[in-house]
NUKOL-634648 format. One line per 5 residues: number of its first residue (from 1); their letters; for each residue x, y, z of N, C-alpha, C. Coordinates in steps of 0.05 Angstrom, whole numbers, always signed. Last residue first. Layout:
NUM> A> X:Y:Z:X:Y:Z:X:Y:Z  ...;
This chain:
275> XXXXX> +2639:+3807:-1022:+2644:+3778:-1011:+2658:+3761:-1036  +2655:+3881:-1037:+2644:+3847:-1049:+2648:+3821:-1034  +2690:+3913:-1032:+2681:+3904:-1012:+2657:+3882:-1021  +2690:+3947:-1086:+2718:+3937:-1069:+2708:+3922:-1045  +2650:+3974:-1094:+2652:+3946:-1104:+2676:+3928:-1099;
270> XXXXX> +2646:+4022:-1060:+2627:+3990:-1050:+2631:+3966:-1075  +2668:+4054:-1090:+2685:+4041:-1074:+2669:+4018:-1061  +2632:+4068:-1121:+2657:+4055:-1133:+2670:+4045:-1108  +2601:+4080:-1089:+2582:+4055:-1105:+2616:+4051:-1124  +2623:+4138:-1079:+2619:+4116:-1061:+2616:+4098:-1071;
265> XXXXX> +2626:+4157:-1136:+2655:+4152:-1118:+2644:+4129:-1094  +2569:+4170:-1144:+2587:+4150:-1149:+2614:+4139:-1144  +2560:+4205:-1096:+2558:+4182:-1099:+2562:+4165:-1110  +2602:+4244:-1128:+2601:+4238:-1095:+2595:+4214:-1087  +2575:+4264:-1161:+2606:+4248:-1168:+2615:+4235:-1145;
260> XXXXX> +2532:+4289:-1145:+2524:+4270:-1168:+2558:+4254:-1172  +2555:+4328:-1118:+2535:+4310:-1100:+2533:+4278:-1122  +2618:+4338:-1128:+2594:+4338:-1137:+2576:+4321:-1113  +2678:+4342:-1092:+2666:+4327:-1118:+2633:+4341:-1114  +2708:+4400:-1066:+2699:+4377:-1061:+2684:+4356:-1082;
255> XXXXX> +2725:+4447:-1058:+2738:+4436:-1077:+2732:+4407:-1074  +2678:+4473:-1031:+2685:+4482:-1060:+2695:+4463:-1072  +2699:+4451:-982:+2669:+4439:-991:+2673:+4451:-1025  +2737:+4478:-971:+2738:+4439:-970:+2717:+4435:-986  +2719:+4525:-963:+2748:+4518:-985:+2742:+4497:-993;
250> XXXXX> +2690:+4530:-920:+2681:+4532:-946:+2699:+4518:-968  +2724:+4508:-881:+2704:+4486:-891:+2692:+4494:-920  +2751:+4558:-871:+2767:+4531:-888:+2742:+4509:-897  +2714:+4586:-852:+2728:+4589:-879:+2738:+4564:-893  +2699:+4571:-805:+2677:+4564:-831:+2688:+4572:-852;
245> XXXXX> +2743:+4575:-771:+2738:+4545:-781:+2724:+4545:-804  +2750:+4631:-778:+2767:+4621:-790:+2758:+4589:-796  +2695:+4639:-752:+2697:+4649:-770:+2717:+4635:-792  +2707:+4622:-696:+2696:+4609:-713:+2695:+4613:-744  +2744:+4659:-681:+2753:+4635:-683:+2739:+4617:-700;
240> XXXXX> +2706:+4705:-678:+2733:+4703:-698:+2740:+4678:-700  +2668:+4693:-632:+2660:+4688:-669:+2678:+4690:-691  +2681:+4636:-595:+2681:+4660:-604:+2683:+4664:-632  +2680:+4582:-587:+2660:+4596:-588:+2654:+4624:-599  +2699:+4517:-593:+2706:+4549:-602:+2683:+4556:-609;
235> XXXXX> +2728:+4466:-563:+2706:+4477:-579:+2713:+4500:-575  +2773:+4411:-579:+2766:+4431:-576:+2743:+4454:-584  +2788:+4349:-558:+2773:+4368:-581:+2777:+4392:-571  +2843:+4295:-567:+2829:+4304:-554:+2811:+4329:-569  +2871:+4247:-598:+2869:+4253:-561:+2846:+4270:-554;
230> XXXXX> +2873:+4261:-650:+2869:+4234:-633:+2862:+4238:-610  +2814:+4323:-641:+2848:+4310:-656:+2841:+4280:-647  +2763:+4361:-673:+2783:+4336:-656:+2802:+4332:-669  +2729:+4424:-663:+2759:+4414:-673:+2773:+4384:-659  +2677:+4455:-668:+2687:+4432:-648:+2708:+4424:-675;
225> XXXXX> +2645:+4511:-662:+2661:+4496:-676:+2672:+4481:-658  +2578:+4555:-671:+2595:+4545:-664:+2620:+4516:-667  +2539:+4608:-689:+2546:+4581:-697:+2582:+4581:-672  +2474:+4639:-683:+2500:+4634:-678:+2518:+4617:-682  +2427:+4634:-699:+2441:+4637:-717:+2466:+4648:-712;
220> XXXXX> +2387:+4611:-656:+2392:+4638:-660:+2414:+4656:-671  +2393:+4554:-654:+2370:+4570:-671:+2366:+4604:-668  +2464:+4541:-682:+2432:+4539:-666:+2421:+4567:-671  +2503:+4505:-727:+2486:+4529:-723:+2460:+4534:-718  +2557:+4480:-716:+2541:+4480:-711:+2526:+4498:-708;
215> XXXXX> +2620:+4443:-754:+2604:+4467:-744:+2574:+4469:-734  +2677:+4400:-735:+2632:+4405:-736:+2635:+4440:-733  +2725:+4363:-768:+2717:+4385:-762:+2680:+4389:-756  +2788:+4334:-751:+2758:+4330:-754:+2745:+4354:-745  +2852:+4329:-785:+2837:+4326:-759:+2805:+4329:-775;
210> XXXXX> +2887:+4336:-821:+2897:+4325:-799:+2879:+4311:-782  +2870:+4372:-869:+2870:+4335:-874:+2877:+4332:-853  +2849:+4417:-869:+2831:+4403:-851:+2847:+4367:-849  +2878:+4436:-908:+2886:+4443:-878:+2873:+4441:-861  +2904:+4397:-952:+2891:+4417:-954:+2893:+4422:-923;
205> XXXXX> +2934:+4362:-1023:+2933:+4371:-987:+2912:+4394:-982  +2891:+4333:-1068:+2920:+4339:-1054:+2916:+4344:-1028  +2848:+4316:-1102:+2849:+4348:-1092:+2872:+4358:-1077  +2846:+4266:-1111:+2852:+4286:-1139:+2864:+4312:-1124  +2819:+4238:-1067:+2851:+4245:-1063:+2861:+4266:-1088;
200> XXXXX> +2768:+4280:-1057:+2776:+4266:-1068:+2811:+4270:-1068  +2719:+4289:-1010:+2737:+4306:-1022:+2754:+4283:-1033  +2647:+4277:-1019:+2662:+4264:-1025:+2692:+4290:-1035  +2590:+4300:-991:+2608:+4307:-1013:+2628:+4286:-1004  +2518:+4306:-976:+2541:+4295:-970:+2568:+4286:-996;
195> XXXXX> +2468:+4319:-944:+2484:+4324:-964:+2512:+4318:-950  +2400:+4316:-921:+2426:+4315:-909:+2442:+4316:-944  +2346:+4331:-917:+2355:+4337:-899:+2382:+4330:-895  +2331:+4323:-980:+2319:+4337:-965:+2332:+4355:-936  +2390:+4286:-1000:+2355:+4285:-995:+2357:+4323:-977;
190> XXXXX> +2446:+4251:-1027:+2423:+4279:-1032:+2396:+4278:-1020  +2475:+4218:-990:+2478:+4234:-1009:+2463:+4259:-1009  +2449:+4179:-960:+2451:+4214:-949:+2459:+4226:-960  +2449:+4127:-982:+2423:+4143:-982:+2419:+4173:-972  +2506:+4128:-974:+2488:+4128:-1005:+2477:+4149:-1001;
185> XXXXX> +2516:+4112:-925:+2519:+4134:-926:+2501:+4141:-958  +2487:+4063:-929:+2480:+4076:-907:+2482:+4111:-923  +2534:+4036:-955:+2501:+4034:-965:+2479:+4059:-948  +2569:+4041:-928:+2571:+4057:-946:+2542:+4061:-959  +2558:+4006:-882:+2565:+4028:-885:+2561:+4049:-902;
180> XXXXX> +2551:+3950:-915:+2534:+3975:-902:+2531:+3994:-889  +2610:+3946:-931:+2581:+3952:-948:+2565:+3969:-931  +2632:+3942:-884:+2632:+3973:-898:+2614:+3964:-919  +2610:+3908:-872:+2614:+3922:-851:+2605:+3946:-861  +2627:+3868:-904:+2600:+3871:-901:+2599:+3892:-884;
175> XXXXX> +2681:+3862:-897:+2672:+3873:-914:+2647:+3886:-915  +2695:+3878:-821:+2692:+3866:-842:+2691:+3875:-875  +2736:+3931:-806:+2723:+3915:-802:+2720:+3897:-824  +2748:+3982:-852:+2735:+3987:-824:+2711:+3956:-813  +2792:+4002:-902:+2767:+3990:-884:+2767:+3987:-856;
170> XXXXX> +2795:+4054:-935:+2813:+4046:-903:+2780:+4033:-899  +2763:+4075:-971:+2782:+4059:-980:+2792:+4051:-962  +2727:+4125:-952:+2712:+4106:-960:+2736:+4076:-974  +2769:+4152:-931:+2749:+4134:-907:+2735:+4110:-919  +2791:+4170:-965:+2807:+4151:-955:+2790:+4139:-932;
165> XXXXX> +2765:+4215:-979:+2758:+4187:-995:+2773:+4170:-982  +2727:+4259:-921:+2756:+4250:-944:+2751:+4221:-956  +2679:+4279:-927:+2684:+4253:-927:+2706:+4254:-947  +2631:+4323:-904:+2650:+4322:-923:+2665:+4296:-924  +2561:+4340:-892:+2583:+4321:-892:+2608:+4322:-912;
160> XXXXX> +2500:+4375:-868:+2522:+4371:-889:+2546:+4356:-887  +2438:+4369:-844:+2464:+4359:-847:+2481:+4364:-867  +2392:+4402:-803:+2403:+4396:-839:+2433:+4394:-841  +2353:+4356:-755:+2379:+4389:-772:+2384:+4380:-796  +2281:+4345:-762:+2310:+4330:-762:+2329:+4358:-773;
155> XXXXX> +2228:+4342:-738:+2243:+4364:-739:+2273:+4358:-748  +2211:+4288:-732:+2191:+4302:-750:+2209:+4334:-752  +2260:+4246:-735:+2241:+4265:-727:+2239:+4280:-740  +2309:+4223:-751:+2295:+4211:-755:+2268:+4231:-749  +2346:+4252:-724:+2355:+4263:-752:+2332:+4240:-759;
150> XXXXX> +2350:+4242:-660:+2341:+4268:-679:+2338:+4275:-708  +2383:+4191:-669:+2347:+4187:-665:+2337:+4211:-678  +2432:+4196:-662:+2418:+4198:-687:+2386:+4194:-690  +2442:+4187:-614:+2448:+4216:-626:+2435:+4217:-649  +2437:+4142:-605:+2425:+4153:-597:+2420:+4184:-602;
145> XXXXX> +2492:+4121:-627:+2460:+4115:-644:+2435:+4127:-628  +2517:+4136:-585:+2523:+4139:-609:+2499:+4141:-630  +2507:+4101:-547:+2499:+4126:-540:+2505:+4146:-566  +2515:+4053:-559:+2493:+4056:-547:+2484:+4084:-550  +2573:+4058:-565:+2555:+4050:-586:+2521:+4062:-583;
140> XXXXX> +2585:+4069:-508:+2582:+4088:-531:+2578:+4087:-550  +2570:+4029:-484:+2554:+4047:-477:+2553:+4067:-497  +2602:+3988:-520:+2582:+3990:-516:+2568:+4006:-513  +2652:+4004:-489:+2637:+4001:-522:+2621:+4006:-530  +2651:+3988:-447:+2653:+4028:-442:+2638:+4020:-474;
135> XXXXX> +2655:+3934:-443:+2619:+3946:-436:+2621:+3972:-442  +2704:+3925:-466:+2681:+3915:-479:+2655:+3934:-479  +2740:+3985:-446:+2738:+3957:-437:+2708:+3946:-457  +2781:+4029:-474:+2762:+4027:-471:+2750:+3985:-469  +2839:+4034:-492:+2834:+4041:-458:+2801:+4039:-452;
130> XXXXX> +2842:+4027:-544:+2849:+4007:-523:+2842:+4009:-497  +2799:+4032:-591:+2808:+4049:-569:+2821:+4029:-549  +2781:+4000:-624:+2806:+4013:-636:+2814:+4027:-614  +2724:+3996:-612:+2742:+3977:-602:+2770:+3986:-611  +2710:+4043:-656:+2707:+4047:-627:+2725:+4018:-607;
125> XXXXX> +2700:+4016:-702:+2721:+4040:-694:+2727:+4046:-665  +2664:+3979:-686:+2687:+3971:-697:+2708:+3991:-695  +2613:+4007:-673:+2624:+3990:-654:+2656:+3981:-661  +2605:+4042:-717:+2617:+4041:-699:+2628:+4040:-678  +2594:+3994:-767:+2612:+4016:-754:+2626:+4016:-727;
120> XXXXX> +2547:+3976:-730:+2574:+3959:-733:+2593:+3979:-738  +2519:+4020:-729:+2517:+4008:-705:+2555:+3993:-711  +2541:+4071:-783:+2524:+4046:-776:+2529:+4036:-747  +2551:+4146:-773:+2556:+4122:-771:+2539:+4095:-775  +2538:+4198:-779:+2540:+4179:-799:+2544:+4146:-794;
115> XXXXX> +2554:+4212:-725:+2516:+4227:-734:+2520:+4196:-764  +2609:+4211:-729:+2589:+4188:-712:+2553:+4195:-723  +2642:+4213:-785:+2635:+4234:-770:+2612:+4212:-752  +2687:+4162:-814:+2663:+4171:-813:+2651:+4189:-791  +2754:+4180:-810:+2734:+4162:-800:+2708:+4178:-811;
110> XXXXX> +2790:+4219:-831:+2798:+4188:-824:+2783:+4164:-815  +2759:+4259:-835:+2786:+4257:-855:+2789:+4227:-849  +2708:+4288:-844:+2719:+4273:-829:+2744:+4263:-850  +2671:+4346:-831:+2685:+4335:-845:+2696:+4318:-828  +2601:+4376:-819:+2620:+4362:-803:+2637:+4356:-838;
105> XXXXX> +2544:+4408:-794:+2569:+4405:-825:+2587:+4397:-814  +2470:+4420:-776:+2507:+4407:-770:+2515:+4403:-797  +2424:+4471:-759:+2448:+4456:-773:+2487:+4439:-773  +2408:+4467:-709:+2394:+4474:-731:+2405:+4461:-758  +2423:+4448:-647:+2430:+4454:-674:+2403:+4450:-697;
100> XXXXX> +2408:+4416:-602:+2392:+4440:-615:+2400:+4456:-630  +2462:+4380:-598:+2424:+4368:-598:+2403:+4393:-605  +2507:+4404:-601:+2491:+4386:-629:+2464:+4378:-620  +2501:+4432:-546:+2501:+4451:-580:+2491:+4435:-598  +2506:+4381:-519:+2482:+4401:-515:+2482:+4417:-535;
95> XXXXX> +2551:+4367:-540:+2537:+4360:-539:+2510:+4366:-535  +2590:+4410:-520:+2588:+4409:-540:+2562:+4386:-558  +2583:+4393:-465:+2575:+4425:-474:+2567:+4427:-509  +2609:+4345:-468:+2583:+4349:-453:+2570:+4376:-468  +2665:+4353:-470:+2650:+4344:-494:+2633:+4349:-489;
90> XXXXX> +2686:+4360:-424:+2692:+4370:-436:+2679:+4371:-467  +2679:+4309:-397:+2665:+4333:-391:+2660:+4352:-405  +2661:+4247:-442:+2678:+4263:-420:+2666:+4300:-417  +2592:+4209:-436:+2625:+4237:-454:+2642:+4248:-428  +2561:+4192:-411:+2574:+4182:-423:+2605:+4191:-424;
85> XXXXX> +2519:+4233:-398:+2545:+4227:-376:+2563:+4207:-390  +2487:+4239:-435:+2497:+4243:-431:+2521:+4249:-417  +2451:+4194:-420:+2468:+4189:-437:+2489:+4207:-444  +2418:+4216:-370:+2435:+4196:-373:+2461:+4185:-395  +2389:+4256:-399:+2416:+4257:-382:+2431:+4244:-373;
80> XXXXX> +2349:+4223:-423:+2367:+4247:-434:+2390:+4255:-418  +2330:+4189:-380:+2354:+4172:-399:+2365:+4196:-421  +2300:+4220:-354:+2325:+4217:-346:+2347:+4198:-368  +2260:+4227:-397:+2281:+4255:-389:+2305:+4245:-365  +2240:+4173:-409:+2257:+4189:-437:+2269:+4212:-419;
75> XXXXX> +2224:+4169:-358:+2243:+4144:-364:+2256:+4166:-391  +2179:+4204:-370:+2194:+4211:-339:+2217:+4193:-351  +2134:+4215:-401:+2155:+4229:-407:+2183:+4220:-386  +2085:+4181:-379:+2087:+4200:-395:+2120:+4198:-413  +2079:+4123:-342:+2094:+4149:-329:+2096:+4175:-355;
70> XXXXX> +2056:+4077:-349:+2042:+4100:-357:+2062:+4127:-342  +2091:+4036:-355:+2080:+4044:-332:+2070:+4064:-323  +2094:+4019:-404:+2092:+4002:-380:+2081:+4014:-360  +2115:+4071:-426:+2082:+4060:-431:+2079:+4042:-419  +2160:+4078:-399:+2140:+4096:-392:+2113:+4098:-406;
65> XXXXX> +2190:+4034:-425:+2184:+4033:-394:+2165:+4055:-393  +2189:+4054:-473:+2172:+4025:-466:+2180:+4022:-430  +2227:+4090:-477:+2192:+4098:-481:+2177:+4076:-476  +2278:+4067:-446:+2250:+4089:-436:+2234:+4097:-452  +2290:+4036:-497:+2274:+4025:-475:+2258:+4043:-454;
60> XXXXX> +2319:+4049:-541:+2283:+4041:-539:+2271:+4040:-513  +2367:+4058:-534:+2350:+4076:-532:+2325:+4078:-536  +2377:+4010:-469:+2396:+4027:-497:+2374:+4036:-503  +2423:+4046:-417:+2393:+4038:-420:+2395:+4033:-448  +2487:+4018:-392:+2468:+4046:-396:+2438:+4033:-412;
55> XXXXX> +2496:+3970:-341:+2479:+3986:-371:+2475:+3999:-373  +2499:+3983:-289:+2518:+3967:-301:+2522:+3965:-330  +2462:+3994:-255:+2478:+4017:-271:+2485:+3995:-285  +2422:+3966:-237:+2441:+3964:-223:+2460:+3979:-234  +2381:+3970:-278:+2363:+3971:-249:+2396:+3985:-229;
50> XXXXX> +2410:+3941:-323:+2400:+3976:-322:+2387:+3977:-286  +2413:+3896:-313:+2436:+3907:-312:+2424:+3943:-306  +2352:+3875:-309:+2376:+3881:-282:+2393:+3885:-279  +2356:+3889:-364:+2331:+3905:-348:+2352:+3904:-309  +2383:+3840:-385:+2384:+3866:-395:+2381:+3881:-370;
45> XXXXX> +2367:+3793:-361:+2388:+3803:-355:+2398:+3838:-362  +2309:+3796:-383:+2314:+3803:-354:+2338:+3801:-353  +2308:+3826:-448:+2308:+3806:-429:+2314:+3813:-400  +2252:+3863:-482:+2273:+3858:-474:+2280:+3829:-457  +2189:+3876:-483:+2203:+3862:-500:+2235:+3868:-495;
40> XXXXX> +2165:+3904:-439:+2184:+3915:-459:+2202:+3900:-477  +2139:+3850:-414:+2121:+3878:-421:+2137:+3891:-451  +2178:+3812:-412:+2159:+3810:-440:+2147:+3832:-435  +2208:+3843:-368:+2217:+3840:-396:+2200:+3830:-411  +2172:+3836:-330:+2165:+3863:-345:+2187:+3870:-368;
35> XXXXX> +2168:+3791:-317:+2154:+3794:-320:+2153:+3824:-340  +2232:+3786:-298:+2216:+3767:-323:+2192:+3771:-330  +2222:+3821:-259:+2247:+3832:-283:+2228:+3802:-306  +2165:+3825:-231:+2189:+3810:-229:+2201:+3827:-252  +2112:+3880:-204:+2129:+3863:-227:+2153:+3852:-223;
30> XXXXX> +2087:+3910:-171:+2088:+3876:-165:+2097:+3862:-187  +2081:+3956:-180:+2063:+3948:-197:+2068:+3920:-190  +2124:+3973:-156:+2109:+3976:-154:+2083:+3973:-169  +2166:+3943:-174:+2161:+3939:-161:+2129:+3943:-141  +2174:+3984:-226:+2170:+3954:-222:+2164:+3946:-208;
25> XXXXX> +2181:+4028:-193:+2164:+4031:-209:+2156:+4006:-214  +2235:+4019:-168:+2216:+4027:-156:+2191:+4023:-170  +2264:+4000:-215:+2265:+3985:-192:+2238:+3987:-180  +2273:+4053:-250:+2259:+4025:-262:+2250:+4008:-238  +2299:+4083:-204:+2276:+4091:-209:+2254:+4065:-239;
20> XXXXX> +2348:+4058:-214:+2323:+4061:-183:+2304:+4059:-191  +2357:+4071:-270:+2360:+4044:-255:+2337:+4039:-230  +2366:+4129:-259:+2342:+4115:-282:+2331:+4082:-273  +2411:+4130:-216:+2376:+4140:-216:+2355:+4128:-240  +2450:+4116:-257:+2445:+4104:-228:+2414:+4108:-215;
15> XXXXX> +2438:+4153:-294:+2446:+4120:-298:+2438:+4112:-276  +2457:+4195:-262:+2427:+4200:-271:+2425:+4176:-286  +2486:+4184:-196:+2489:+4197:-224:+2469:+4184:-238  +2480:+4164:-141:+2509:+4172:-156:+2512:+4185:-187  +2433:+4162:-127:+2440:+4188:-126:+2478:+4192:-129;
10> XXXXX> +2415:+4111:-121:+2405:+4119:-141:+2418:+4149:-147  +2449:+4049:-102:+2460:+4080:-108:+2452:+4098:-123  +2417:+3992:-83:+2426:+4004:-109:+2430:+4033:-91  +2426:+3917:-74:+2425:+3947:-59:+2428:+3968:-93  +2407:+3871:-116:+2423:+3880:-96:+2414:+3906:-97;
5> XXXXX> +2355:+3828:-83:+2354:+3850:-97:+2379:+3863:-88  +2360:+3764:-56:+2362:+3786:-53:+2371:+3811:-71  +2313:+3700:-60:+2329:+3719:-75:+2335:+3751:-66  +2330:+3649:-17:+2316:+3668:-25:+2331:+3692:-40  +2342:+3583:-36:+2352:+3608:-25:+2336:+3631:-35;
């Protein structure tokens, strides 16, 4: 039986277009999907999930489709918009703020902030969502670790992190999970481009412990604040409102352990997670 390419919808949304637009380009070079998975070292079920939406792309692969096929830049600027259709709408905006932030400071009271996350991570937090089916997982794993590509570049923001201790004690998955997890977070302790405190149960209540906090400050030294709850975020733009968020973060971060008590608090709690 002869094989039929199914139909594709490149103008339902910029997933749907990246897909075509692999199709077209493949094709045009007289490439099979088996043929231009050993180009991009991937597999051909991969490559004809992405051709057909069905995959979001994951984030190696438009720069190895656009040295396949000498296209420059073209596969990395739609898979930039592509990923962001991920998020619900309402997030989108706030998304565009963390990618030309200068500086992010986030606290997380119950989970690790996602810029922090490992892959397993959180893939594991993220199945905690019931209304989310295997593949939504995925995409947002996918799209999760894609956020963090920036903090690997030659321009990476300067991170700050607060980390209630009950994150590093509420496991998350395996053991090995949160080893490497935590192993992860270690190394962001102290460097150059990221810091990261440890608020310790010693410190009692305070008036971030409910929820999750980012501030974000782009490059014209305005800053702005994203507030999540379980359900849902809120961003705040105006500068009173923000004002009050960067207060309380100062508070949190004052009464927060040391950079030097920080990490050992973590490497104390990575021995709770031993095989």
């Amino acid at each position: 039986m002869t094989f039929k390419p199914q139909p594709l919808t490149p103008y339902v949304s910029a997933r749907h277009y990246f897909g075509s637009e692999q199709r077209r380009h493949r094709e045009r070079a007289a490439l099979s999907l088996v043929q231009l998975a050993g180009i991009v070292n991937s597999s051909k079920s991969t490559l004809g999930r992405i051709e057909t939406a069905e995959l979001m792309p994951p984030p190696d692969i438009p720069s190895r489709l656009d040295i396949a096929f000498g296209t420059d830049k073209h596969f990395h600027g739609l898979y930039e918009l592509a990923r962001r259709e991920i998020h619900p709408d309402q997030y989108q905006r706030y998304m565009d703020f963390e990618f030309r932030a200068e500086v992010i400071e986030q606290y997380g009271a119950q989970a690790l902030p996602g810029l922090l996350q490992t892959e397993e991570y959180a893939r594991t937090f993220l199945r905690c969502q019931e209304d989310l089916s295997a593949e939504q997982v995925e995409e947002r794993v996918t799209a999760r670790m894609s956020r963090q590509e920036r903090q690997r570049s030659e321009n990476p923001p300067f991170r700050w992190a607060i980390i209630d201790e009950a994150v590093l004690r509420r496991q998350m998955g395996s053991a090995a999970c949160m080893r490497e997890q935590l192993a992860s977070l270690l190394k962001q302790v102290d460097t150059p481009d990221s810091k990261v405190q440890v608020m310790p149960f010693s410190a009692g209540l305070h008036s971030l412990l409910g929820g999750a906090l980012t501030l974000l400050t782009l490059p014209d030294r305005t800053c702005v604040a994203y507030e999540e709850g379980i359900q849902a975020g809120h961003l705040y733009e105006d500068p009173v409102a923000v004002k009050k968020w960067r207060r309380q973060y100062d508070v949190l971060r004052a009464n927060s352990l040391t950079l030097d008590e920080s990490a050992e608090r973590i490497r104390t709690a990575m021995e709770g997670y031993r095989p």
